[in-house]
SEDOLUM-580067 format. One line per 4 residues: number of its first residue (from 1); their letters; for each residue x, y, z of C-alpha. Coordinates in steps of 0.1 Angstrom, whole numbers, plus 2048, in hexadecimal, padded with zeros to 3 digits. Example, Ala and Ser with C-alpha at 12.3 -4.5 7.8 and 13.67 -1.06 7.14 Angstrom:
REM SEDOLUM-580067
1) as) 87B 7D3 84E  889 7F5 847
//
This chain:
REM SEDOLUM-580067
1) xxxx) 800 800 800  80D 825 7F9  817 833 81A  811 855 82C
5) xxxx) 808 871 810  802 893 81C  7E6 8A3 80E  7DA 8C5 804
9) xxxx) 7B9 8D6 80B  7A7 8CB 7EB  7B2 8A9 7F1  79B 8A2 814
13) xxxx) 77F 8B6 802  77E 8A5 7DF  781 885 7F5  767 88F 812
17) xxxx) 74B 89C 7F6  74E 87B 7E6  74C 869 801  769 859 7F7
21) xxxx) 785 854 819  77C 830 822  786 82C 7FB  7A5 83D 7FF
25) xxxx) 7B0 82C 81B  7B3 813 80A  7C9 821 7EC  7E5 834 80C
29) xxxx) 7E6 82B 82C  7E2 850 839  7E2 86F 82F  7F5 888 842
33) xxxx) 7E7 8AA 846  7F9 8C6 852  7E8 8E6 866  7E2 8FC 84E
37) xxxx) 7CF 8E0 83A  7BB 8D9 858  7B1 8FB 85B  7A6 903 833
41) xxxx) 796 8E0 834  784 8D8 854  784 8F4 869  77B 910 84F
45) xxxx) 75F 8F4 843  753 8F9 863  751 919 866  739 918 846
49) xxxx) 72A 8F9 84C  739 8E5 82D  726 8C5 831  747 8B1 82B
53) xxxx) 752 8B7 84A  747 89C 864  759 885 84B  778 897 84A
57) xxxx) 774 894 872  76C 871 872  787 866 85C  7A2 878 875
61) xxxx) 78D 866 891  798 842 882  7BC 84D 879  7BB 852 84F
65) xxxx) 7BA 876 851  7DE 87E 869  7E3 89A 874  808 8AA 878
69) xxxx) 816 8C8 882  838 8D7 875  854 8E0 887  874 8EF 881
73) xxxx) 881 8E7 865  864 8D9 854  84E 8FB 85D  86C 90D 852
77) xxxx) 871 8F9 82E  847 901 82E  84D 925 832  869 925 815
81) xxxx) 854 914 7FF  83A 92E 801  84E 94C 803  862 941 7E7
85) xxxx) 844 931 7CD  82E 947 7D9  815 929 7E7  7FB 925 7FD
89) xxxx) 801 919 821  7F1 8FD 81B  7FF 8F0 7FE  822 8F8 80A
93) xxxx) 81C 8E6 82A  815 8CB 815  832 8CB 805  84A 8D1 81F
97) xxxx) 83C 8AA 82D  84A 89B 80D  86D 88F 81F  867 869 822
101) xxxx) 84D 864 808  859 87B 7EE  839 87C 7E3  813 895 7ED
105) xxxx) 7EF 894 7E6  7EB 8B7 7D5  7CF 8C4 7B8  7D8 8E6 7BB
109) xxxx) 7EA 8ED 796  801 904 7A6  808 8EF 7BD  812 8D2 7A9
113) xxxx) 829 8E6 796  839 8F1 7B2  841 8CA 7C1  84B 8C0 7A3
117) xxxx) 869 8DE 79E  872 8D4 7C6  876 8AE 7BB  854 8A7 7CA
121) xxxx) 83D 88C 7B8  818 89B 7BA  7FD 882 7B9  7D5 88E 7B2
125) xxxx) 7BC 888 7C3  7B0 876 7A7  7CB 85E 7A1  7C6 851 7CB
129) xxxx) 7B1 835 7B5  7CC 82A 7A2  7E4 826 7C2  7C7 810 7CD
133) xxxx) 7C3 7FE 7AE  7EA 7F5 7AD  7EC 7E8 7D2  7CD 7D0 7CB
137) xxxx) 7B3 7E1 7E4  79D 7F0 7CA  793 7D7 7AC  78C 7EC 78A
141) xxxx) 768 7F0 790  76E 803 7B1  78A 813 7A7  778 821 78A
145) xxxx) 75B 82C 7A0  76F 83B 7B4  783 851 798  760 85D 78F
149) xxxx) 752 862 7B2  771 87E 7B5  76E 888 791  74F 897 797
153) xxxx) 758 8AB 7BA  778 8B4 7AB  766 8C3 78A  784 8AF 775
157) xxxx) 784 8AE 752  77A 88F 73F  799 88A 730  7AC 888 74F
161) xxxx) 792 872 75D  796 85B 73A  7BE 85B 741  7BB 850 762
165) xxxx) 7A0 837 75A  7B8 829 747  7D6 822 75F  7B8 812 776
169) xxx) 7B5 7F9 75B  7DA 7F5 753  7E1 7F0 776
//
């Protein structure tokens, strides 16, 4: 099974709306989320009264959602990566988690630009079905319905969706 990913803000929402993080606990073990995540994803939610939000809640309660807070040097690499690519807190949080894995959860374009010029391998949302597809724990038919389940929340274009549905089936 893929390990610990961190995750950005759109990732627990895409995943919450589509009722989707039993699924995806079952293509990564966890996903980590740093404070700044937290607060854009669940607290803010809150605060409006996303309806997605007593998932989010309930998937920290049984461990899939982790959250982590940075210190020292990983707050400070967090800070650089704003300051310097001009990136949400979020999203840099995120990427300052990458040490072991090498690898975050991000949708954000920006974003994925950004881990990819640091070294950092950014995974959608959307692809989480594949990851599950390739470890066995999702069989093409659920990984499929999956992809489509975060297709829709995520507002992705069919093309990517067609792409992706087609790694599910080569996997």
């Amino acid at each position: 099974m893929e390990g610990e990913l961190p995750g950005d803000a759109s990732t627990l929402i895409y995943l919450a709306k589509a009722d989707a993080l039993v699924d995806a606990a079952k293509c990564v073990s966890r996903i980590l989320v740093p404070p700044s995540v937290w607060e854009e994803a669940v607290d803010a939610g809150e605060r409006i009264g996303a309806p997605e939000v007593p998932r989010l809640r309930a998937s920290a309660d049984r461990g899939f959602l982790h959250r982590v807070e940075l210190v020292g040097e990983a707050q400070d690499l967090a800070e650089r990566i704003a300051r310097t690519h001009r990136l949400g807190r979020g999203e840099s949080e995120v990427l300052a988690l990458t040490e072991q894995s090498g690898r975050a959860i991000v949708d954000e374009g920006r974003a994925s630009r950004v881990a990819e010029a640091l070294g950092i391998v950014p995974i959608s949302t959307l692809f989480l079905p594949v990851l599950g597809r390739r470890r066995g724990a999702l069989d093409v038919r659920e990984a499929v319905a999956l992809l489509r389940r975060l297709a829709v929340v995520a507002n992705a274009r069919a093309e990517a969706v067609f792409v992706i549905e087609e790694h599910i089936r080569r996997s």
